[in-house]
Structures are given as structure tokens and as C-alpha cells.
C-alpha positions in Angstrom: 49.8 15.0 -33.5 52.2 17.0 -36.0 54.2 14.8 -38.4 57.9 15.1 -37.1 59.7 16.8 -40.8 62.9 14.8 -41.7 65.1 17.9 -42.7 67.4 16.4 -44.8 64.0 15.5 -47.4 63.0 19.1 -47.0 66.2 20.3 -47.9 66.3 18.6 -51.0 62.7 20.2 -51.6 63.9 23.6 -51.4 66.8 23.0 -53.3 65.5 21.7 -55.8 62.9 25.0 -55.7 65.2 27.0 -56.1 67.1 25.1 -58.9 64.1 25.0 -60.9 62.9 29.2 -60.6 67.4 29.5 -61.8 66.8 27.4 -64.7 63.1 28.6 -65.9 64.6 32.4 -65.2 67.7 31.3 -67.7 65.7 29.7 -70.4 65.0 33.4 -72.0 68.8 33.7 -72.4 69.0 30.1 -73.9 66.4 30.9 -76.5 68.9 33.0 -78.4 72.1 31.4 -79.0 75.8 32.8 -78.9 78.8 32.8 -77.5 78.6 35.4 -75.3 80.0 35.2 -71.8 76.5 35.3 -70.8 74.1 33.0 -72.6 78.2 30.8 -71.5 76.9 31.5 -67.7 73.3 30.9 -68.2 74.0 27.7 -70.2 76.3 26.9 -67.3 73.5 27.7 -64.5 70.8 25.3 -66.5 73.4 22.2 -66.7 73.7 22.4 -63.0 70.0 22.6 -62.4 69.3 19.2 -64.2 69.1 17.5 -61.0 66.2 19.6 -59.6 63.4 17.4 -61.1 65.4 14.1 -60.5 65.6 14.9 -56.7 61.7 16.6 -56.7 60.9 12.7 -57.8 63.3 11.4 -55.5 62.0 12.7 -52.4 58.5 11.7 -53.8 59.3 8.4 -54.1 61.4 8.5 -50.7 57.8 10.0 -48.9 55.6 8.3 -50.8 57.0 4.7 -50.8 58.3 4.5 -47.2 54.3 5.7 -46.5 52.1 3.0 -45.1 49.2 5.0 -46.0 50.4 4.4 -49.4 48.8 0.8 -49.9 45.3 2.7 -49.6 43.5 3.7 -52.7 40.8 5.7 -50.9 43.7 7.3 -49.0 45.0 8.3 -52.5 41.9 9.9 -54.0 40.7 11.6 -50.8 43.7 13.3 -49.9 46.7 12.8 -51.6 45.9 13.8 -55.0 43.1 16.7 -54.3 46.7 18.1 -52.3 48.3 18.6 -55.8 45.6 18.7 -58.4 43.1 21.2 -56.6 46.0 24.2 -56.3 47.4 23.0 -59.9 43.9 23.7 -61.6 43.4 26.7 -59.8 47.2 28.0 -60.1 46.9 27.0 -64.1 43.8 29.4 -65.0 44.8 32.3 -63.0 48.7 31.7 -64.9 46.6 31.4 -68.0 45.1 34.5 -67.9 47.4 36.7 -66.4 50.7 35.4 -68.3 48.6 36.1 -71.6 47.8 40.1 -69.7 51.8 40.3 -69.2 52.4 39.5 -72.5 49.8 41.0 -74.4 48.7 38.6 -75.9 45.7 37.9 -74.5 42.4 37.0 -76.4 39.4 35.5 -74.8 40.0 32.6 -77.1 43.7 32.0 -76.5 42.8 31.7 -72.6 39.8 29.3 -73.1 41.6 27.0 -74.9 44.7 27.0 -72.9 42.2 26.0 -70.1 40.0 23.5 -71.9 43.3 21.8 -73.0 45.1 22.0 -69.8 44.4 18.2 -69.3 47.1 17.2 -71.2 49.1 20.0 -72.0 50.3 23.1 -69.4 49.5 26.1 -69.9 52.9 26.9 -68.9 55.9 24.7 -70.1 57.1 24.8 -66.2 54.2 23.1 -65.2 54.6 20.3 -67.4 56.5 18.2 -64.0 52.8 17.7 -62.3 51.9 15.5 -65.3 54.2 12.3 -64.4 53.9 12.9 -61.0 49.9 12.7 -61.5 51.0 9.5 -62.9 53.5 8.0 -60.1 50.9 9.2 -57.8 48.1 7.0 -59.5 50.8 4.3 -59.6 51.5 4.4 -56.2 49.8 2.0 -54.8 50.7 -0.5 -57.0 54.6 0.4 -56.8 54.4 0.4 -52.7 53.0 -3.2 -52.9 55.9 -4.3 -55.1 59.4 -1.9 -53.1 57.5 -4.2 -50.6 57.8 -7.1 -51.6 60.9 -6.9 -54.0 64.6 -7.8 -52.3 67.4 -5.6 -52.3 69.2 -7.2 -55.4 65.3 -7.0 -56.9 65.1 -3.3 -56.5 68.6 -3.0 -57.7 68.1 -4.9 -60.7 65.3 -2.7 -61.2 67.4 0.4 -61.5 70.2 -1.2 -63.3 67.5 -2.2 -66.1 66.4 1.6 -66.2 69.8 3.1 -65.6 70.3 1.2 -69.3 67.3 1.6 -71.6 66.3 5.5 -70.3 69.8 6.9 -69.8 72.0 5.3 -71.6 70.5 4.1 -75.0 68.5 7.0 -76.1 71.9 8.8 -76.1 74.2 5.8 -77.7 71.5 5.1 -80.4 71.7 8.4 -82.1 75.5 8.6 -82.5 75.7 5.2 -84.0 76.5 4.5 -87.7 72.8 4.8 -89.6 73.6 1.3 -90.9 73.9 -0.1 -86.9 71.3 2.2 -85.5 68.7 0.7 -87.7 68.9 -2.4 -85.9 67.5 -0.7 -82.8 64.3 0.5 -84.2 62.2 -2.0 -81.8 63.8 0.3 -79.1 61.2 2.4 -79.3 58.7 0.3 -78.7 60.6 -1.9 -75.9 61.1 1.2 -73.7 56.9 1.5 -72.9 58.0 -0.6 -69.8 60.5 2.1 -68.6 60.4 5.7 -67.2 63.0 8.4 -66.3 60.6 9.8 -63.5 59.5 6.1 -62.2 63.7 5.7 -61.5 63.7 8.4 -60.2 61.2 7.5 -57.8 62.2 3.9 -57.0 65.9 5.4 -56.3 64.5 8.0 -53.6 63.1 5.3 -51.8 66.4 3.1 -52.1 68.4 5.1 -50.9 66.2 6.5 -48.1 66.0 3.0 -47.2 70.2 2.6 -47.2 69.9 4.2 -43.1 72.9 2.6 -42.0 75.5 3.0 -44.3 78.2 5.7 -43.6 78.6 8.6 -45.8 82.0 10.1 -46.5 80.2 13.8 -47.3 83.7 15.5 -47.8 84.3 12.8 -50.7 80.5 13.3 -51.6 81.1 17.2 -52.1 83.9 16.4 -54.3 82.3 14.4 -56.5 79.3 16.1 -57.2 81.8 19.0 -58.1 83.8 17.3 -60.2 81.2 15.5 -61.9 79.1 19.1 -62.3 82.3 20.2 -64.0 82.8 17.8 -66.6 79.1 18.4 -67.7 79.2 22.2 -67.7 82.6 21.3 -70.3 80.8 19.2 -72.3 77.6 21.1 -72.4 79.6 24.1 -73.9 81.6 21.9 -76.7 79.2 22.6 -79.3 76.7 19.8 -80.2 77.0 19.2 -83.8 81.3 18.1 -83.6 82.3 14.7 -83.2 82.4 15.3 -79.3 78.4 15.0 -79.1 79.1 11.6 -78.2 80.2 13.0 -74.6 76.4 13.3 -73.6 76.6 9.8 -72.8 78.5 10.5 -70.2 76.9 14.1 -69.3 73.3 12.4 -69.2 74.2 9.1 -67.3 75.9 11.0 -64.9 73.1 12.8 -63.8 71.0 9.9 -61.8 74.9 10.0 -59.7 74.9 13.3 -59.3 71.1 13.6 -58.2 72.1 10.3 -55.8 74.5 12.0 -54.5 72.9 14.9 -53.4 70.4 12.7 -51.6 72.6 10.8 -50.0 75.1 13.5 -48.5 72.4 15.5 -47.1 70.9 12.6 -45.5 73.9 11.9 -43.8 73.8 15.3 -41.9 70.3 14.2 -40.3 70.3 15.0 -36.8 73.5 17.3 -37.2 71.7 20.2 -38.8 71.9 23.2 -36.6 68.8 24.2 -35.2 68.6 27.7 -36.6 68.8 26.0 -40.1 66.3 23.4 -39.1 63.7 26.1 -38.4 64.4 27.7 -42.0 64.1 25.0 -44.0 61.2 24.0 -41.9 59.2 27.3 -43.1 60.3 27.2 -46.4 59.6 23.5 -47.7 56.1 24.1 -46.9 56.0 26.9 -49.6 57.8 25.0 -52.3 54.6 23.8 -54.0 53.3 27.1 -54.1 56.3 28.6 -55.0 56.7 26.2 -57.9 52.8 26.6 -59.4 53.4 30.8 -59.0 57.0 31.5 -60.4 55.8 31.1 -63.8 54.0 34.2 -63.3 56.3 36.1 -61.4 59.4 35.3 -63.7 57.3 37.0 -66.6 56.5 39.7 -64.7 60.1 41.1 -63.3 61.1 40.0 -67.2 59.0 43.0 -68.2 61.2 45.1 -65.8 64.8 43.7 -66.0 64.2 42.2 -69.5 65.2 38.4 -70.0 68.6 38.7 -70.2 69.4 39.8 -66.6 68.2 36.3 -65.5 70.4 36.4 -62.4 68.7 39.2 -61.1 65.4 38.0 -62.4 66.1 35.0 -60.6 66.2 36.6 -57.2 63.9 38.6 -57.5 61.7 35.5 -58.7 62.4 34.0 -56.4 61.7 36.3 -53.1 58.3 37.6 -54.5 56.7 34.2 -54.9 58.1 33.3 -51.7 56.4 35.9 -50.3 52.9 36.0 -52.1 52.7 32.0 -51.1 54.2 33.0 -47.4 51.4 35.6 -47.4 48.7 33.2 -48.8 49.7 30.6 -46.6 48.5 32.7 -43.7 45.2 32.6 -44.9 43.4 29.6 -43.9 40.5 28.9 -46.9 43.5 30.3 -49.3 46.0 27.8 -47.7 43.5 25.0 -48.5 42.7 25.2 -51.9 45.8 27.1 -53.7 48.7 25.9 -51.4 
């Protein structure tokens, strides 16, 4: 029988799709600094797109944690991580080669060793997200067993802990007088226990799990406005005044943001209208596939557009790898192994 799709989760996966082709097409205008109204925009655009990989681990965590088939090993190496490591290999030598033939900078040599050393480093920068989740994945099992048996005030102790030593102390540290911030040299060391993307995870699954608390989405809305606003004002102060010490704030706000997100589109489960319900239900589907070919595709419409129209290279991004994967997907021994 076909696994009912929770909308709300797939909304959040296409989303956060989109958010991440907007940021990887604006990262060309980023690379040259100025104060153009322009690179302003672009900077602008990326700010706002810091919650796409916080809510892609989110509703990983939120699937993957609320999952009985979660406590199985077997269940992990026979089908849940072929699922992301089979198209990612595959997706990574074809990007390999043909991103090098885009560019021209291709040598036989230059491919090989991107391959040979995809392992531990993407041949792609945008492909650097499958790493962790590789490594949550391989966690999993252990991390189900323990949401399970943790309380409430344990899993929120939990957060509180890495709401502390991943967002808040990396930032505070640095803008500390060099005679205090040498007292936190063990920090460094202390933080192995921690991880951004392994909060991220654990808070998908909390707050999936929060099913009967009301939702004021109006106030939601506002918030997540407000709070985008502040950040876009502090992202364009420039780093190197005295106001650098803003971040904190712009960086530990993010997790709320990101929570936020979650939680308002949850609450319109069930009120979705259908005709929106059928969309998203065709496009989560793609999002994997979309993510492991726009890569490739933004460095293709680059060479048309060039990178500072990355707006337009954006949409157009986005709407050809949405329909080479829509395409592929129609194809069933393609569909297996690349999507």
C-alpha cells in the first residue's frame, strides 16, 4: 500500500529546494564584493536562504526519528542509505565531468581526482550537505533508541545544551577581549560532543512530535518576518565595525526562524487545498534529484546569462532541473538508480 505523504513535511522539502538553487545561483554575485544595489539584493536573498539546510535536517530527523523502521540496522543499509548514496555517486561523476566541460577546464587528471577524492570532499561545494546526513543517517539507529527513551524535559535539555555550545559560543568567543577569549581554548575540544546538523535533527522530530499544541500562524508569519528583517540589517552592516557583535543574535536566531517555519506549516495539515496538495505531492518527489543536478544546470545558464543575473539564473535553474529529473523520473531503471 502507498505511504499516505504528510504535506506539510513535503512542503518544507520543496521549500527548502528552492531556497537552496536561490542561494547556490547568488553565490557568483557574493564572490565579488561591493556595494551595489545588486550584490545588496543577492546578499539579501542568501540571508534569507539560511534556513534551507536547517529545515532539509529537520524534516530528516522528523521522518527518520518518528520511523519504526528506524531501530533496524539491516533496514538502514539495505534501503535507506543505497536511496541517497547510489544517485549521489552517480550524480557526482557525471557533475565532475561535465561542470569541468562547462568550464573549460577540464583535464583527464582534474576529473579523476575529483572522483577518487569524492569520499570526503564534493566535487561540487553544493554537494557538501550529503556528508552529515551520511552521518545522521549512520547514527540513526542509535539516536531513534535514545528520542525513545529520553522524556520531554530530556530532549529539551538536549537542545538547550546545543542551542549553547553550536550557536551561541562560536559567535561570543571571537568578539571577546583576546585576554578573556583565551580562557575558552578547551572549547574547541569540548564541542566534539555537539553538532549543528544533529540539532537540527533532534528539533524536527520535537516539534513533529508537539501534534497537539495550537499554532497562532498569523503571529507565526510575523515573526519569521520580522526576525528575517533584522538579519538581512545586520548582514549588510559591514563585518569588520564594532556592530559584528550582532551575529550573535543573526545566527541564534536562525534555529527560531527554521522552527518556525516547521511549525506554521504543520499547523495547516489537513487544511491545504487539494489543488496545492497534488503540487507539492509531484514536486517533493523530485527535490533529491533536483538538488544532486542544479549544480550543473546553474553553470550551464551562467554561461548564457553570466553570474550576475542570478535571479534569472535562478528560475531558469530551477525549471530545467525540475524538468530533466521530472523527465528521468519517468523512466523506471533511471528512476532507480539516479533519483
Amino acid at each position: 500500500m502507498k505511504r499516505k505523504r504528510i504535506v506539510y513535511i513535503d512542503f518544507i522539502r520543496v521549500l527548502a529546494m528552492f531556497l537552496v538553487v536561490l542561494a547556490h545561483a547568488c553565490a557568483s554575485e557574493l564572490g565579488h564584493k561591493s556595494n551595489s544595489i545588486d550584490w545588496n539584493i543577492a546578499h539579501s536573498l542568501v540571508i534569507i536562504t539560511e534556513v534551507a539546510v536547517p529545515l532539509f535536517f529537520m524534516i530528516s530527523g522528523s521522518t527518520i526519528l518518528n520511523s519504526p523502521k528506524t531501530h533496524s540496522i539491516r533496514y538502514l543499509f539495505k534501503h535507506r542509505l543505497p536511496k541517497i548514496l547510489i544517485p549521489f555517486i552517480i550524480w557526482s561523476v557525471i557533475t565532475a565531468y561535465f561542470a569541468r566541460q562547462i568550464d573549460g577546464t577540464y583535464t583527464y587528471h582534474s576529473f579523476m581526482h575529483a572522483v577518487l577524492s569524492m569520499y570526503h570532499q564534493p566535487v561540487i561545494i553544493a554537494y557538501w550537505f550529503i556528508y552529515p546526513l551520511i552521518s545522521l543517517y549512520l547514527l540513526s539507529p542509535l539516536l531513534k533508541a535514545m528520542v525513545d527513551s529520553l522524556s520531554s524535559t530530556g530532549l529539551n535539555y538536549l537542545l538547550i545544551l546545543w542551542f549553547i555550545f553550536t550557536m551561541i559560543m562560536p559567535v561570543v568567543i571571537p568578539v571577546l577581549p583576546a585576554d578573556i577569549r583565551s580562557y575558552f581554548k578547551v572549547y574547541s575540544m569540548s564541542k566534539i560532543v555537539f553538532s549543528s546538523y544533529l540539532g537540527y535533527f533532534l528539533l524536527g522530530y520535537k516539534l513533529s512530535q508537539e501534534k497537539h499544541r495550537k499554532t497562532n500562524w498569523l503571529v507565526g508569519i510575523l515573526l519569521i518576518l520580522i526576525l528575517f528583517t533584522i538579519n538581512i540589517e545586520i548582514g549588510l552592516i559591514n563585518n569588520h565595525s564594532v556592530w559584528k557583535i550582532l551575529n550573535i543574535f543573526s545566527i541564534g536566531s536562525v534555529p527560531f526562524i527554521a522552527g518556525l517555519i516547521f511549525v506554521v506549516l504543520r499547523s495547516f495539515e489537513n487544511k491545504y487545498h487539494h489543488w496545492f496538495s497534488r503540487l507539492i505531492e509531484i514536486l517533493a518527489p523530485l527535490t533529491y534529484g533536483v538538488y544532486l543536478v542544479h549544480g550543473l544546470v546553474i553553470n550551464l545558464v551562467e554561461q548564457w546569462f553570466g553570474k550576475s543575473a542570478y535571479f534569472t539564473n535562478f528560475l531558469l535553474a530551477s525549471l530545467i532541473s525540475l524538468v530533466v529529473i521530472f523527465v528521468l523520473s519517468k523512466i523506471p531503471l533511471i528512476r532507480k538508480i539516479l533519483l
